[in-house]
TIVO-186543 format. One record per residue (C-alpha): residue in one letter; residue number from 1; x, y, z. Coordinates in nm, 4 decimals, decimal comma, padded with zeros to 6 digits. Layout:
BEGIN
<rec type="A" seq="NUM" east="X" north="Y" up="Z"/>
...
% end
This chain:
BEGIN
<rec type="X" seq="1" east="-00,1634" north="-01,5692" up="-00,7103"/>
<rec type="X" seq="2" east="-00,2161" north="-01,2432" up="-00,6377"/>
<rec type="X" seq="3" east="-00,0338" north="-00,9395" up="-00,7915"/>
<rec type="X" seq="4" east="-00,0011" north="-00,5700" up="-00,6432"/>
<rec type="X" seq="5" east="00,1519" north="-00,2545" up="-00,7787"/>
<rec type="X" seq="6" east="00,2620" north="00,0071" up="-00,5568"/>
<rec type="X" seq="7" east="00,2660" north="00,3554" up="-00,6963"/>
<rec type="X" seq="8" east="00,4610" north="00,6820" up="-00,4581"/>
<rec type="X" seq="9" east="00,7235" north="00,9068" up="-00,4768"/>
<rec type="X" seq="10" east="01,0165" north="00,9003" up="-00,3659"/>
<rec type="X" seq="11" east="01,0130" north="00,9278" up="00,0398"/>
<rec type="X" seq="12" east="00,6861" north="00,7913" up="00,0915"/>
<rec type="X" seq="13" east="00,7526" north="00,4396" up="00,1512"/>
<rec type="X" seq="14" east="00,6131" north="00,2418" up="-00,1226"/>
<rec type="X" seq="15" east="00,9444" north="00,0113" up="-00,1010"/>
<rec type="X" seq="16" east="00,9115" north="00,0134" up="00,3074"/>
<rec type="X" seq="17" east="00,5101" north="-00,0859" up="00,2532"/>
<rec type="X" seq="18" east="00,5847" north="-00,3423" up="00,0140"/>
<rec type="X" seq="19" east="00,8690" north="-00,5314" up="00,2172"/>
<rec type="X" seq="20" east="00,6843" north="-00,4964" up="00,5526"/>
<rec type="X" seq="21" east="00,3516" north="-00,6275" up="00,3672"/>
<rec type="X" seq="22" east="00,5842" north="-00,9361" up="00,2184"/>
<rec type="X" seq="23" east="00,7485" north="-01,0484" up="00,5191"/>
<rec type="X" seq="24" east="00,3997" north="-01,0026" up="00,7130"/>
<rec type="X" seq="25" east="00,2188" north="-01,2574" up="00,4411"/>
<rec type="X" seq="26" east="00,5454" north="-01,4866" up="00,5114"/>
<rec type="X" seq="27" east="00,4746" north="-01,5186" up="00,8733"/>
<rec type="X" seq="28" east="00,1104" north="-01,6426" up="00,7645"/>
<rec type="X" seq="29" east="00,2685" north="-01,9343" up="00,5318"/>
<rec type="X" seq="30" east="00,2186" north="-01,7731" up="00,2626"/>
<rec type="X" seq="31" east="00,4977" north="-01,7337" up="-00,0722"/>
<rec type="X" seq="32" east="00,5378" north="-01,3772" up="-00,1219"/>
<rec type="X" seq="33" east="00,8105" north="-01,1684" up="-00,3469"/>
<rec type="X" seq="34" east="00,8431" north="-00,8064" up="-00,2993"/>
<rec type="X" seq="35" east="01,1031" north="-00,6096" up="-00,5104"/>
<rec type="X" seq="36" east="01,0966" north="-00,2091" up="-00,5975"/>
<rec type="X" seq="37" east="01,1432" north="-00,0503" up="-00,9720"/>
<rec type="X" seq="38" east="01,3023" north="00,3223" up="-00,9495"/>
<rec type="X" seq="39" east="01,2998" north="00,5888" up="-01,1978"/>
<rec type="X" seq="40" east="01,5426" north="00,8920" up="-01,1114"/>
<rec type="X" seq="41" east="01,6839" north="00,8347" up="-00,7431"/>
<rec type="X" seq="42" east="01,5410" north="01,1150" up="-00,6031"/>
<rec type="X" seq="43" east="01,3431" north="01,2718" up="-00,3600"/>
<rec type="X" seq="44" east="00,9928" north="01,3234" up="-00,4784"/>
<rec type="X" seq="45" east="01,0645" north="01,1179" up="-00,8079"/>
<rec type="X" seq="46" east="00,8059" north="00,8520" up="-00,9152"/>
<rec type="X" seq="47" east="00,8707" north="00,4905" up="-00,7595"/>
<rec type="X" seq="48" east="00,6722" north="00,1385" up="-00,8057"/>
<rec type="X" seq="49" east="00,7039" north="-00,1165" up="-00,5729"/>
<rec type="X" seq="50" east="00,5521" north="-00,5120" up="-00,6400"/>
<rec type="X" seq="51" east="00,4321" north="-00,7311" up="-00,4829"/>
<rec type="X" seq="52" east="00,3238" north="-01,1093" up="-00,5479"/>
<rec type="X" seq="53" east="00,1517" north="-01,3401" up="-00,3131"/>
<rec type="X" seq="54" east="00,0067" north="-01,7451" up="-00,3728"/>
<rec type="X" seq="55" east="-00,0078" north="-02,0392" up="-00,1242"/>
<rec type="X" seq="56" east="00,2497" north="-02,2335" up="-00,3428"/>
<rec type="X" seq="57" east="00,6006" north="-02,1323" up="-00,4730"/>
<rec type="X" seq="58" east="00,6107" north="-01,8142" up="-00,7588"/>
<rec type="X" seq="59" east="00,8283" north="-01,9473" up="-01,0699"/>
<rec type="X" seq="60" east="00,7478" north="-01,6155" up="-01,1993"/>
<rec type="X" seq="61" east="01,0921" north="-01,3547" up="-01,1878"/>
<rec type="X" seq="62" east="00,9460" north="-01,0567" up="-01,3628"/>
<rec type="X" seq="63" east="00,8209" north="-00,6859" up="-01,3709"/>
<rec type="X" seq="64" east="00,4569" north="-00,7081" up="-01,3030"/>
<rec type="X" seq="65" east="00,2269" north="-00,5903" up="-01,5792"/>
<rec type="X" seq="66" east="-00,1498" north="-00,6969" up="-01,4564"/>
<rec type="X" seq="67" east="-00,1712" north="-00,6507" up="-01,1037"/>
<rec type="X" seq="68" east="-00,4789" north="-00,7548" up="-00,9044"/>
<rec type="X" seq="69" east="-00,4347" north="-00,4461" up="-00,7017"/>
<rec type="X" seq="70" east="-00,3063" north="-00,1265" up="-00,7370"/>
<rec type="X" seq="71" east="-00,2162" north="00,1411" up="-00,4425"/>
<rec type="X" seq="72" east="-00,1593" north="00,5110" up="-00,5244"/>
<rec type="X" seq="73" east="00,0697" north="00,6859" up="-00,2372"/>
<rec type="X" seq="74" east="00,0006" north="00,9769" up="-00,3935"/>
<rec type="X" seq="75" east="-00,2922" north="01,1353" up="-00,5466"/>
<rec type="X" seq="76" east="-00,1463" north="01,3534" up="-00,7738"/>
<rec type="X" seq="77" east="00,0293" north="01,0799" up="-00,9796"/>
<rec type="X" seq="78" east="-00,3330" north="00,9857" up="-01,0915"/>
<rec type="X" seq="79" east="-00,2474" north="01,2599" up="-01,3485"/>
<rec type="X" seq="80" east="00,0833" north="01,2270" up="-01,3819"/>
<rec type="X" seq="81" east="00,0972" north="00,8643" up="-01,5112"/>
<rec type="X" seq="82" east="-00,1368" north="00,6022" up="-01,6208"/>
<rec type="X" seq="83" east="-00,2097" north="00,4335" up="-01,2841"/>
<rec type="X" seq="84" east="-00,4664" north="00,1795" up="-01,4217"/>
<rec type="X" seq="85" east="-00,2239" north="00,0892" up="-01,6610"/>
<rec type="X" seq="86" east="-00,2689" north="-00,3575" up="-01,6994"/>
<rec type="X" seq="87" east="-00,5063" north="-00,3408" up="-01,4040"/>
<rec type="X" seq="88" east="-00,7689" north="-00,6447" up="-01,4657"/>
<rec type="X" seq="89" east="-01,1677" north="-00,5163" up="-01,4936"/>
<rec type="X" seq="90" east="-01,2208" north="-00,7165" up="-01,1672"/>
<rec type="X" seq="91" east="-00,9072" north="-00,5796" up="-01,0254"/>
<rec type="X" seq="92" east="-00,8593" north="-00,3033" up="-00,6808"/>
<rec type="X" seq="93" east="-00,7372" north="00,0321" up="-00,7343"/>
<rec type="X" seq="94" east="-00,6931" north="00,2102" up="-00,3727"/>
<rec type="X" seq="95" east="-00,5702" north="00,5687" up="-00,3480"/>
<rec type="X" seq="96" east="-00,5173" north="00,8080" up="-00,0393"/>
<rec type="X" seq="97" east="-00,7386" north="01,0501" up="-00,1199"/>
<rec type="X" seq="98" east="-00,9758" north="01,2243" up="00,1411"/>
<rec type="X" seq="99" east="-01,2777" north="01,2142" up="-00,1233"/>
<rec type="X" seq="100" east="-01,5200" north="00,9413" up="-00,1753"/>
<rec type="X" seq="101" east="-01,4921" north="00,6631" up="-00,4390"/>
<rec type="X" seq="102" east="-01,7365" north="00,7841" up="-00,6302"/>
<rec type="X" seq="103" east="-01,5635" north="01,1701" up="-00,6365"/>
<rec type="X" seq="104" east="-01,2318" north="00,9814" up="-00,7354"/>
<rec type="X" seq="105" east="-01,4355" north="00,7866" up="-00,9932"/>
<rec type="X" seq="106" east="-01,5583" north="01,0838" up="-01,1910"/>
<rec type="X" seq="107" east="-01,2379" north="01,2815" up="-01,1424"/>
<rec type="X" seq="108" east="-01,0584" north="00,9879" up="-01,3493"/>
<rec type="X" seq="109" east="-01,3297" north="00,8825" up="-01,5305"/>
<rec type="X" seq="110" east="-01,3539" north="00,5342" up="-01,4750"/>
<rec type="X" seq="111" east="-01,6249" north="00,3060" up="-01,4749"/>
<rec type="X" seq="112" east="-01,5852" north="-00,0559" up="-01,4046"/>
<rec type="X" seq="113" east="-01,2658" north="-00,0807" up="-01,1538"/>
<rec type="X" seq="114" east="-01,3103" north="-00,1217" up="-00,7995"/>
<rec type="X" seq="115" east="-01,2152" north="00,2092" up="-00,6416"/>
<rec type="X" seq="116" east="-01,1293" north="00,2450" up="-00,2459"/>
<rec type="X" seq="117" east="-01,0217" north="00,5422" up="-00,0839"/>
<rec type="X" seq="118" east="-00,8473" north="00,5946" up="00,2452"/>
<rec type="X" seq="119" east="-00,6899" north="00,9676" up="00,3970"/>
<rec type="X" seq="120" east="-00,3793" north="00,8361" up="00,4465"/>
<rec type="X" seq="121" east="-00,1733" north="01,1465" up="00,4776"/>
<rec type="X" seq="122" east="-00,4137" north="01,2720" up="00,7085"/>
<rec type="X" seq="123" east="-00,4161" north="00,9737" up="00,9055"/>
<rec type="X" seq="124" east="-00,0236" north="00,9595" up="00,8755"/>
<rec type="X" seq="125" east="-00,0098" north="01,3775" up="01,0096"/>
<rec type="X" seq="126" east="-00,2421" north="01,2677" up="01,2677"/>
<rec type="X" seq="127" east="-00,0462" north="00,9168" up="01,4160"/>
<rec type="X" seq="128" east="00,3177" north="00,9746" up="01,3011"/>
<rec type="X" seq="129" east="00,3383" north="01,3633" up="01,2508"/>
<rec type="X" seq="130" east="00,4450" north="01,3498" up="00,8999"/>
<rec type="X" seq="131" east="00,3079" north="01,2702" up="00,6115"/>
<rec type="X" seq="132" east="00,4457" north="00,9504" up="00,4778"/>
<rec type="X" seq="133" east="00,1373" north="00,7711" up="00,4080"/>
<rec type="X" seq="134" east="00,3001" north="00,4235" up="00,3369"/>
<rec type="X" seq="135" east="00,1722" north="00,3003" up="00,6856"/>
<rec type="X" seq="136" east="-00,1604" north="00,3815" up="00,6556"/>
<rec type="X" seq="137" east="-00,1856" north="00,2482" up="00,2914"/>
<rec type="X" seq="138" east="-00,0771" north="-00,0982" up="00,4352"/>
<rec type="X" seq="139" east="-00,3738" north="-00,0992" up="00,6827"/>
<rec type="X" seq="140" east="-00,6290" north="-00,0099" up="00,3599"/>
<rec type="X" seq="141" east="-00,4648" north="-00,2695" up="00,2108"/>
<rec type="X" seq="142" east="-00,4733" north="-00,5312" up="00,4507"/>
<rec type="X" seq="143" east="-00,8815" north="-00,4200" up="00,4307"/>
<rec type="X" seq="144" east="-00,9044" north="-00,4091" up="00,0791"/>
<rec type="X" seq="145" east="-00,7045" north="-00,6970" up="-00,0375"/>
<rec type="X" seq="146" east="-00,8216" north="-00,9687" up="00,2533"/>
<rec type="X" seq="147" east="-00,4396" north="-01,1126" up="00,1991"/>
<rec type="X" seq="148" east="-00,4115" north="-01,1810" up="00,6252"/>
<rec type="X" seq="149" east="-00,5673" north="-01,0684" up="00,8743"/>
<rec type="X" seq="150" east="-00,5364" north="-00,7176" up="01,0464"/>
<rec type="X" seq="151" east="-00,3873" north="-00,9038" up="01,3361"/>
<rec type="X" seq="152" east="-00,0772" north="-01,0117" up="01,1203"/>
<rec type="X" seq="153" east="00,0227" north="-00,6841" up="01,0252"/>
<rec type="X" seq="154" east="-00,0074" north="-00,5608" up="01,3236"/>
<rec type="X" seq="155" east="00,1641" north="-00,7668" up="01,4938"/>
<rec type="X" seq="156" east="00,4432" north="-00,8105" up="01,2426"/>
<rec type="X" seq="157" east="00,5206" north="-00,4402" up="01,2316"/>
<rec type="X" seq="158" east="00,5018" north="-00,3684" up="01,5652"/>
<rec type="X" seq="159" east="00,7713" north="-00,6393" up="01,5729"/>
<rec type="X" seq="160" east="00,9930" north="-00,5244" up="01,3033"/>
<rec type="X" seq="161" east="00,9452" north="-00,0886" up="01,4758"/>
<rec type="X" seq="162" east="01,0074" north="-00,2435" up="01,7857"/>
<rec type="X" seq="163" east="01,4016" north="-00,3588" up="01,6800"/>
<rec type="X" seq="164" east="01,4112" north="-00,0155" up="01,5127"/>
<rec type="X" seq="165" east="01,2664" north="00,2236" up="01,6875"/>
<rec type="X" seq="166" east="01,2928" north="00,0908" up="02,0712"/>
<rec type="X" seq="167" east="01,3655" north="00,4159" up="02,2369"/>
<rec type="X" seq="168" east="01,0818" north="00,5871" up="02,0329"/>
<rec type="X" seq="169" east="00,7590" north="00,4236" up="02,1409"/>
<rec type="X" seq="170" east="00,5642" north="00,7078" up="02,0236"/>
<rec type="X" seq="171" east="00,6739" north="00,5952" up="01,6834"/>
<rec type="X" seq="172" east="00,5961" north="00,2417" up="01,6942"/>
<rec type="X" seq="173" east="00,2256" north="00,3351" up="01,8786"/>
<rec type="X" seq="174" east="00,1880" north="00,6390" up="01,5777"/>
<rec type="X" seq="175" east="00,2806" north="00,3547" up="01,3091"/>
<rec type="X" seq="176" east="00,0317" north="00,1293" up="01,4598"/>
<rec type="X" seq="177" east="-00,2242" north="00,3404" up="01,5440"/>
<rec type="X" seq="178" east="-00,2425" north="00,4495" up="01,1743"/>
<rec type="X" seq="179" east="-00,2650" north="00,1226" up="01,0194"/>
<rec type="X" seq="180" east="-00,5830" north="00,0292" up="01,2329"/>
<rec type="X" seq="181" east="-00,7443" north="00,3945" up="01,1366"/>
<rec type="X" seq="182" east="-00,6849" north="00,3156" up="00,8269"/>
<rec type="X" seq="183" east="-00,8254" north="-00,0048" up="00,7795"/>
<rec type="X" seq="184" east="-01,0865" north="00,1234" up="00,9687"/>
<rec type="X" seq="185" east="-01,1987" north="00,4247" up="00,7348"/>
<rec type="X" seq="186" east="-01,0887" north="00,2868" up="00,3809"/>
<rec type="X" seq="187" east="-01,4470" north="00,3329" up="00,1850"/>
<rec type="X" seq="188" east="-01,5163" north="00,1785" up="-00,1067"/>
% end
């Protein structure tokens, strides 16, 4: 099984990431559970989102504590909150940052985790016109985590913005467009 914590605030989309991501990994046979934890309802307020992912049924109905993987929405919660917090020495911490693993390595002082890196706000400002990063994160994650193929997601969300946004193509094409850039220039 695999276990991954979502860290954003409030308006970013670590809920949206982490349901899209689920019901992607279900399409590919996979048993998934996604679920959100808030702190204050508000905008801007810290968020976690979860999710867990095995070929056969999760038994498990819990908070997660020791995620495999962890993905940072925003940057600045690095210092805000103990990101790392459970994550196994072999496990994945990505963050959108625009500096390089190593420069995001040193600024938290970390040694042995597994540190990837994507621009995802950039990205997002670039593709969508706003920065809500969630997007982007998914297609560093999809890179990062090997879970299912690029394809999937793809495909899955295209799907999903199609129902939503069907007289707003140049949403659905931004959406895309920044998952593929992303999991295109994650580093690490």
């Amino acid at each position: 099984m695999i276990e991954i914590r979502w860290h954003g605030r409030g308006g970013q989309g670590a809920k949206t990431a982490a349901l899209l991501f689920a019901d992607a990994v279900m399409h590919e046979g996979k048993w998934v559970q996604a679920f959100p934890e808030y702190g204050p309802e508000r905008m801007g307020a810290p968020v976690q989102a979860f999710n867990r992912v095995s070929d056969e049924p999760i038994l498990l109905h819990c908070g997660i504590t020791n995620p495999d993987v962890v993905v940072v929405l925003d940057p600045t919660l690095c210092s805000a909150i103990d990101v790392t917090a459970g994550l196994a020495s072999d496990g994945k911490l990505l963050i959108n940052s625009g500096e390089t693993p190593e420069e995001f390595r040193k600024k938290m002082g970390l040694s042995t985790k597994s540190i990837s890196t994507v621009d995802a706000s950039k990205i997002a400002l670039a593709t969508i016109g706003k920065n809500i990063p969630n997007t982007p994160m998914l297609g560093a994650l999809i890179k990062v985590s090997g879970v299912i193929p690029l394809s999937t997601i793809i495909s899955y969300v295209g799907e999903k913005m199609t129902k939503k946004f069907k007289n707003k193509p140049e949403v659905i094409n931004g959406n895309l467009e920044a998952i593929k850039r992303a999991y295109d220039e994650v580093r690490g």
